[in-house]
C-alpha positions as CSV (number, residue, x, y, z in Angstrom):
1,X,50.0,-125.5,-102.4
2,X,48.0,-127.8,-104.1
3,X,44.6,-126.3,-106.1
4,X,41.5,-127.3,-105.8
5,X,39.6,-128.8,-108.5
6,X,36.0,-129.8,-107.8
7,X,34.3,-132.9,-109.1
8,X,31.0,-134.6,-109.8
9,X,31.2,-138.4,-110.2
10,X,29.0,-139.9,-113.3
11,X,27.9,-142.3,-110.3
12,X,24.8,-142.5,-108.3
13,X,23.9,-143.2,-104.8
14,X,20.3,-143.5,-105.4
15,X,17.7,-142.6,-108.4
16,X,17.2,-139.7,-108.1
17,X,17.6,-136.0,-110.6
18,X,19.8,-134.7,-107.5
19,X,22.4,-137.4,-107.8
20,X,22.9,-136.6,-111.9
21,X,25.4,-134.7,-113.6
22,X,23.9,-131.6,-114.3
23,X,22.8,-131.7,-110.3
24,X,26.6,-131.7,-109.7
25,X,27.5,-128.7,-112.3
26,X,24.9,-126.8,-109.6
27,X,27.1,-127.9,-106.9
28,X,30.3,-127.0,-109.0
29,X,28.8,-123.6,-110.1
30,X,28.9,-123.1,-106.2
31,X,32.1,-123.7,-105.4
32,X,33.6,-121.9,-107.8
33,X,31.6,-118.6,-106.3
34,X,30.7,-118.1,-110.1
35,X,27.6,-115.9,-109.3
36,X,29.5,-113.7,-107.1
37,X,32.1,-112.7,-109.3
38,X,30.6,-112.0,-112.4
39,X,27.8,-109.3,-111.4
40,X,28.5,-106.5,-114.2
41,X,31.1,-108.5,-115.9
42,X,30.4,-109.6,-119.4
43,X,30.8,-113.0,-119.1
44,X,32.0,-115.0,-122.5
45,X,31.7,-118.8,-122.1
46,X,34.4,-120.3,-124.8
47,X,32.6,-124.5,-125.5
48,X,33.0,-126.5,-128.9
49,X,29.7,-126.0,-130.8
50,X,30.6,-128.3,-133.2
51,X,29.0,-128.8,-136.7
52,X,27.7,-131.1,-138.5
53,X,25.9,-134.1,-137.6
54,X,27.8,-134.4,-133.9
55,X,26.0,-134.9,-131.3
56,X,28.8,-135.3,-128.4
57,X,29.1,-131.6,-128.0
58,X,28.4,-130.6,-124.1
59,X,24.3,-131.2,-124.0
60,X,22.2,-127.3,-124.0
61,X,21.1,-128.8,-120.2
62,X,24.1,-128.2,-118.7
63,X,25.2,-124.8,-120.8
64,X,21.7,-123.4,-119.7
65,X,22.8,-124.2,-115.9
66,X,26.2,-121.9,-116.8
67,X,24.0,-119.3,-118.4
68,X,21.3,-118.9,-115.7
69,X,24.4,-118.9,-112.9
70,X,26.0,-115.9,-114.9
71,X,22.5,-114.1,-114.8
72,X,21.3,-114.9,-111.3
73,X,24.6,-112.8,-110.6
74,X,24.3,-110.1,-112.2
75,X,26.3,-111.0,-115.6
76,X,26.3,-110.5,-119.4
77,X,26.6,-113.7,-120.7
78,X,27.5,-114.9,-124.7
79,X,28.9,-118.2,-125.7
80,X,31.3,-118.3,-128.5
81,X,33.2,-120.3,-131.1
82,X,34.9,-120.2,-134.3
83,X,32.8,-118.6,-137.0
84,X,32.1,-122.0,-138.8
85,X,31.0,-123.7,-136.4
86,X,28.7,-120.1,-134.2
87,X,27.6,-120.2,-137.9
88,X,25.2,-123.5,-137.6
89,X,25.1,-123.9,-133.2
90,X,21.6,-123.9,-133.6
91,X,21.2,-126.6,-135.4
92,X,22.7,-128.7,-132.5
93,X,20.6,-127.1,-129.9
94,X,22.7,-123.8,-129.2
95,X,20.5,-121.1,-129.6
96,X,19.0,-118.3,-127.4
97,X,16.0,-119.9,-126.9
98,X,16.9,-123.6,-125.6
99,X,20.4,-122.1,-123.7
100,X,19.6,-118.6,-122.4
101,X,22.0,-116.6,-124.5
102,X,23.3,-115.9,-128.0
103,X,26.0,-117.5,-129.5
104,X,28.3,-115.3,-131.4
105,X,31.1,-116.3,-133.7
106,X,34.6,-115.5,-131.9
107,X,36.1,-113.2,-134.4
108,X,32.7,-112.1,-136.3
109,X,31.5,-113.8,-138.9
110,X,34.4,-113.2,-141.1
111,X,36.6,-113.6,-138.6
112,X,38.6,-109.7,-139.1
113,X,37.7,-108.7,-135.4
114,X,40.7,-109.6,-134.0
115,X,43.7,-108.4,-131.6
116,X,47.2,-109.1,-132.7
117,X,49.4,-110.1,-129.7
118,X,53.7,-111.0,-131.1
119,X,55.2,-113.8,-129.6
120,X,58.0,-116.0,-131.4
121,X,57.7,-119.9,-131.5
122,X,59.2,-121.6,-134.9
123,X,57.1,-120.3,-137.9
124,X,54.9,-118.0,-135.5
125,X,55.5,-114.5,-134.9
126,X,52.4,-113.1,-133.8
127,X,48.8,-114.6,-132.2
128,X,45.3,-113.2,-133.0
129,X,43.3,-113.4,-130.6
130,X,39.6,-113.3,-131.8
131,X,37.9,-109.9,-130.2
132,X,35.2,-111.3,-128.7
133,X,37.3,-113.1,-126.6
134,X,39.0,-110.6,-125.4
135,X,36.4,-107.8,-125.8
136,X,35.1,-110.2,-123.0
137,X,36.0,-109.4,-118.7
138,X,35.1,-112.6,-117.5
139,X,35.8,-116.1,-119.4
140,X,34.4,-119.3,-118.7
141,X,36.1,-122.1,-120.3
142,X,33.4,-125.1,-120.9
143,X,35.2,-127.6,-122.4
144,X,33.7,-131.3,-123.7
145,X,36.8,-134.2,-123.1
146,X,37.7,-136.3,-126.1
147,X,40.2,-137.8,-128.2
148,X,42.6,-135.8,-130.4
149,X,44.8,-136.9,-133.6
150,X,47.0,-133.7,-133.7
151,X,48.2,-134.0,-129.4
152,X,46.4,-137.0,-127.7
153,X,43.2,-135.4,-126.4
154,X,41.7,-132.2,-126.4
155,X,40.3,-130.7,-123.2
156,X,40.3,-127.5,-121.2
157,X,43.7,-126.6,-123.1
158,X,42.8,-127.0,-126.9
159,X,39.4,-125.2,-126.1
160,X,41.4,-122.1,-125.7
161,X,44.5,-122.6,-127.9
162,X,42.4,-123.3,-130.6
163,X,38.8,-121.7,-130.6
164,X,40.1,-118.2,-129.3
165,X,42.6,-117.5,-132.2
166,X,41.7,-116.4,-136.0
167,X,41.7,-119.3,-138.8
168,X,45.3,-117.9,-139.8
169,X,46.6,-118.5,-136.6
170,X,45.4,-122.2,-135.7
171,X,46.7,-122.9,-139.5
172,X,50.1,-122.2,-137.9
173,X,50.1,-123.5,-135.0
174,X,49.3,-127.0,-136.9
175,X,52.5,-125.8,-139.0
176,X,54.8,-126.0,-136.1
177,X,54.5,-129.8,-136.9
178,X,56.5,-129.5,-139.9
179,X,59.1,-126.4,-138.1
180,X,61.9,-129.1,-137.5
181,X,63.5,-131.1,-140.3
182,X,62.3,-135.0,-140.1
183,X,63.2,-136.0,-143.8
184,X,66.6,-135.7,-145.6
185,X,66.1,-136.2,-148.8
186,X,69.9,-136.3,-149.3
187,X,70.2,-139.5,-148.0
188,X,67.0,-141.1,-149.9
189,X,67.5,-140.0,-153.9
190,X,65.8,-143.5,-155.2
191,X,62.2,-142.8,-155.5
192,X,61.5,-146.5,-155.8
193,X,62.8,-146.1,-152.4
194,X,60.3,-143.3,-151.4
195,X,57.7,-145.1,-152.9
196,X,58.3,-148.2,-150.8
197,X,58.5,-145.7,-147.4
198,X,54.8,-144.2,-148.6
199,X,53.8,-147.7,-149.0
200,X,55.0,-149.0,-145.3
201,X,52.7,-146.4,-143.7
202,X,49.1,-148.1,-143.2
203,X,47.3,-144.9,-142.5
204,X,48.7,-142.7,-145.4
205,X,50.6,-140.4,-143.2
206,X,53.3,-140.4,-145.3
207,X,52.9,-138.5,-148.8
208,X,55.3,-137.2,-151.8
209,X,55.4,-133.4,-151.1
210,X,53.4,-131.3,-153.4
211,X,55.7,-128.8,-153.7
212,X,58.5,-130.9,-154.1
213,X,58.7,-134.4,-155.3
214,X,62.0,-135.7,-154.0
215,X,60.6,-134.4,-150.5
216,X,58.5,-136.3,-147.9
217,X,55.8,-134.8,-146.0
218,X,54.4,-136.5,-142.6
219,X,50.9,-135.8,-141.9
220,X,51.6,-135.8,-138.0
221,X,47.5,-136.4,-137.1
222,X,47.4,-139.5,-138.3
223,X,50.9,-141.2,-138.0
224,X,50.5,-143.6,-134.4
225,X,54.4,-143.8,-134.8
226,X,54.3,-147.5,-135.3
227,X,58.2,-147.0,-136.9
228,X,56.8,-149.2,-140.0
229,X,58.2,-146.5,-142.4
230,X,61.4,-146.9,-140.6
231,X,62.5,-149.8,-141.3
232,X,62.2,-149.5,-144.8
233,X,63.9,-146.0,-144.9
234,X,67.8,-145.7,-145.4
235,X,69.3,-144.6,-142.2
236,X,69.4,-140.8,-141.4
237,X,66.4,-140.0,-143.9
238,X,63.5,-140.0,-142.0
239,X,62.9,-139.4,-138.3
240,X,59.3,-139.9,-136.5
241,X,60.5,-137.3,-133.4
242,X,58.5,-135.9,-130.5
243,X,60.4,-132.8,-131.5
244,X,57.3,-133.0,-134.3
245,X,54.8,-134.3,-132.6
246,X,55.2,-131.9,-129.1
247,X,55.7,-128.4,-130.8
248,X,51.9,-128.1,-131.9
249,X,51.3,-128.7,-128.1
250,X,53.7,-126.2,-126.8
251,X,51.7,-124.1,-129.3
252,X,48.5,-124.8,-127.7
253,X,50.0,-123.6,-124.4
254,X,51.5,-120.7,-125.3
255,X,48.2,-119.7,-127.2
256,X,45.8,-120.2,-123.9
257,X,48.6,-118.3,-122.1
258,X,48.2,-115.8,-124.5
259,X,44.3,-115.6,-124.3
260,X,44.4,-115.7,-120.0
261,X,46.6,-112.6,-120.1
262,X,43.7,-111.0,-121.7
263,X,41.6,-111.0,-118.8
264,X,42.5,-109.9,-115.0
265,X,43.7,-112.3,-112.2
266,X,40.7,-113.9,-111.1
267,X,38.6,-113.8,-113.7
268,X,38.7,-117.0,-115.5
269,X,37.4,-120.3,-114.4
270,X,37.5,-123.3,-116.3
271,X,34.8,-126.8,-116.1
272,X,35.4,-129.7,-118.2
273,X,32.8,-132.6,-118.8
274,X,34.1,-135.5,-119.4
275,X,31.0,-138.1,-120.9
276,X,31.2,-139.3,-124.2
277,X,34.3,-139.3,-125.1
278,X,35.1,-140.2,-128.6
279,X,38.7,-140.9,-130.4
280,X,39.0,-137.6,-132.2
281,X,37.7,-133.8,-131.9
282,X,34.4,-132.6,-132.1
283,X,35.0,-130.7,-135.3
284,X,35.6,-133.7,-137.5
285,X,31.7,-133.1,-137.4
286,X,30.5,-136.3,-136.9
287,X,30.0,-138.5,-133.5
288,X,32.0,-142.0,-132.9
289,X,31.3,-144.4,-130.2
290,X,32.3,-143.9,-126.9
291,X,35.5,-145.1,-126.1
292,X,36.5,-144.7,-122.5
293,X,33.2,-144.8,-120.2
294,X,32.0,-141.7,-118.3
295,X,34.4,-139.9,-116.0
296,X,32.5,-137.4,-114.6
297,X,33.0,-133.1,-114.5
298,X,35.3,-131.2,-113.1
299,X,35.5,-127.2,-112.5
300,X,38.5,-125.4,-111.4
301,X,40.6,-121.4,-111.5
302,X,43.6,-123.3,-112.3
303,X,43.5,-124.7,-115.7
304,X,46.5,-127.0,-115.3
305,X,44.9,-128.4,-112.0
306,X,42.0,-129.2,-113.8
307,X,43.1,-131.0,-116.8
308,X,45.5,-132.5,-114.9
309,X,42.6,-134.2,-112.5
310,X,40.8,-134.9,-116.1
311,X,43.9,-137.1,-117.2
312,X,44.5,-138.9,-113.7
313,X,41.1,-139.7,-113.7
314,X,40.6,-140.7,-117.5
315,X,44.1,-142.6,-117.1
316,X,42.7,-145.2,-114.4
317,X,39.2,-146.0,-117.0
318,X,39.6,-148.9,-119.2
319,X,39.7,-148.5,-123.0
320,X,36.8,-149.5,-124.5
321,X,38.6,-151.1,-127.4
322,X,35.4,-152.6,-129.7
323,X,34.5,-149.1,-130.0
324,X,38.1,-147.7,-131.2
325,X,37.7,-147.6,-134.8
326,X,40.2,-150.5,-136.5
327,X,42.2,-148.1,-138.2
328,X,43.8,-146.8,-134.7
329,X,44.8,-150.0,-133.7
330,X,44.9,-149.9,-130.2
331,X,46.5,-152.8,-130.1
332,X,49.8,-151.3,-131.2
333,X,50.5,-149.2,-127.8
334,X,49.0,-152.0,-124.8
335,X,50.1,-149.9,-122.3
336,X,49.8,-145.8,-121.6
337,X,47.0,-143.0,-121.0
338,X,43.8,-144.2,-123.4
339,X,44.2,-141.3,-125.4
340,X,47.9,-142.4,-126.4
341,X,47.4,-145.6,-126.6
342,X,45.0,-144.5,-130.0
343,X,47.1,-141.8,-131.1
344,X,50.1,-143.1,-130.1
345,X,52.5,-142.2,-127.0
346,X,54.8,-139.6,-128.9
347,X,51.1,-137.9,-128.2
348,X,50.9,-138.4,-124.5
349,X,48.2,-136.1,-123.2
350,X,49.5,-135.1,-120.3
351,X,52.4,-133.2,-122.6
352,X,49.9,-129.9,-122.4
353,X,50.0,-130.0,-118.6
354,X,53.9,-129.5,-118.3
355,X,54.0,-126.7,-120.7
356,X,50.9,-124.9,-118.9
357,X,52.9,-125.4,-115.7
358,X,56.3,-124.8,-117.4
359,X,54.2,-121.4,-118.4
360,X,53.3,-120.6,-114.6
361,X,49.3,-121.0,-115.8
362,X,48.8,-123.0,-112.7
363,X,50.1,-126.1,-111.4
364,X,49.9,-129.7,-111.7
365,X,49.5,-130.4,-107.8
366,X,46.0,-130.3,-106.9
367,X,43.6,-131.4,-104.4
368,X,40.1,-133.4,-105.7
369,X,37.5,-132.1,-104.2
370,X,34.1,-134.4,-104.7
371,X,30.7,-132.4,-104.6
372,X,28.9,-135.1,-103.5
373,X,30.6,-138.4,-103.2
374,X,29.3,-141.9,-104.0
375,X,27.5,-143.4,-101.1
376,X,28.3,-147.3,-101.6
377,X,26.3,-148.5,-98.7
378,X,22.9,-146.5,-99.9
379,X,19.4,-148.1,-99.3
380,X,17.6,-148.4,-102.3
381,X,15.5,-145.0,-101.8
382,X,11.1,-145.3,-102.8
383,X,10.3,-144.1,-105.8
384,X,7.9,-144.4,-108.8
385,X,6.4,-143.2,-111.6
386,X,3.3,-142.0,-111.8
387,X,0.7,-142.9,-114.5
388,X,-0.8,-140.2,-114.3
């Protein structure tokens, strides 16, 4: 059975506050019965604070809205976030005052408050999960939609995988990259030859390893798999495979699996905005243009539902390409989800969605459910404003 995911279209009817965004998180908020289920709960709400000078971080407006839900109900709320970014919210308009609650860094400041949870995946043997987190019984996953280097995109997914583990763990979940063998160095000994493979790559992905100079080492963020490299590489000595690119995804999944066990059926929800959407992650600490316009915000229980619904409906917008910085060149990939077609389709976006399902966190069926729809034939309603 499909699940439902609710949505607020960026669009408007008429002018009017009611018809805006934030209007629509109210209506979301509803629908997800968000103040009946958290009275005595302590209610952690997991967003990207960012640092920095960014300024594409999900606007204190619409957190406050989350905030005052989770009180009118009876709930504890806190937002948190890795300790370096908690460290400086403020600064970007997360603080008590302008969003109703405090912000706490996810693991402490230092981050050794932390619960150790074993699971195998390449170089991983064990996950710690920041204790805040898990300290919490009731999670609210905000997440802010943008680009990603490492995986495509980063949405409802990554805002997990990522902020909810220690430093030591994300490190190694970025390691995975590197798990399977792509460079045989056997089959390469010139290092005029290596020299000329470093050379071929037009974003630097390729270095000499610093560990070992007759080795290779592919810097998977940046590489758009354009295959320049390859055809200046002997054959069998290097390989650009989604075996590389995919693992630090499956990584991302099995940590926000890892995380949801932590709290009791029914007591996670997740909302993502999608507005402002730039080519890479919020804590690069800095804010790009736009490059995909407004898609709107979505809230669902099922967090495969909902960042499935994100990609369908990000997938059908038109990249904005004047405002992809040159270095991506969009222009490589002409076809494809946005997101890939910037990062390259070895980085397809909807790659997190199959693990979470392949996981049983919730399924990619779902049914899209709009708060208030667009009315196309509205009369231009009277307003003004007053001088006064």
């Amino acid at each position: 059975m499909p699940s439902k995911v609710y949505y607020g279209s960026p669009r408007q009817s008429v002018i009017g506050a009611e018809e805006t965004l934030p209007a629509k998180l109210d209506l979301i908020i509803e629908r997800l019965n968000i103040r009946e289920r958290v009275k005595g709960e302590t209610v952690v709400i997991k967003m990207h604070t960012g640092n920095h000078i960014i300024t594409s971080t999900i606007h204190p407006v619409f957190v406050r809205k989350v905030v005052k839900a989770v009180k009118d109900g009876g709930g504890k709320p806190f937002v948190a976030d890795v300790n370096w970014d908690a460290a400086g919210a403020e600064e970007r308009g997360y603080s008590s005052e302008t969003i109703g609650c405090p912000v706490y860094p996810a693991a402490g400041p230092d981050e050794k408050y932390f619960y150790t949870h074993p699971r195998e995946f390449k170089n991983l043997k064990e996950w710690k999960v920041s204790g805040h987190i898990q300290d919490a019984s009731f999670l609210i996953n905000f997440s802010h939609i943008k680009g990603h280097p490492s995986c495509g995109f980063g949405g409802a997914f990554k805002n997990i995988a990522l902020g909810c583990v220690v430093g030591e763990t994300r490190g190694a979940m970025h390691d995975t990259v590197h798990f399977d063998k792509y460079w045989f160095a056997e089959k390469c000994p010139d290092e005029a030859t290596r020299k000329k493979i470093i050379a071929a790559c037009p974003v630097g992905a390729l270095v000499t390893d610093r560990k070992d100079p007759n080795e290779l080492h592919l810097h998977t963020e940046p590489c758009m798999q354009c295959g320049r490299c390859l055809k200046v590489a002997p054959a069998g000595s290097l390989k650009i495979d989604a075996v590389n690119f995919q693992a630090f995804v499956e990584a991302c999944a099995i940590s926000t699996s890892i995380t949801l066990s932590t709290f009791a059926p029914g007591k996670a929800t997740h909302i993502s905005l999608a507005t402002q959407m730039t080519p890479v992650c919020d804590c690069f600490g800095f804010t790009g243009m736009s490059i995909l316009p407004d898609a709107g915000i979505f809230g669902s229980d099922d967090i495969v539902a909902v960042e499935q619904a994100v990609l369908d409906t990000t997938a059908k917008l038109k990249l904005i390409e004047e405002n992809v910085p040159t270095s991506l060149q969009p222009f490589l990939w002409p076809t494809g989800h946005p997101f890939a077609r910037i990062h390259g389709p070895l980085k397809d976006p909807y790659n997190v969605t199959a693990y979470g399902e392949a996981l049983g966190l919730g399924s990619r069926q779902y049914e899209l459910v709009d708060v208030l729809p667009v009315d196309e034939h509205a009369q231009a309603s009277r307003w003004f404003i007053s001088a006064s």
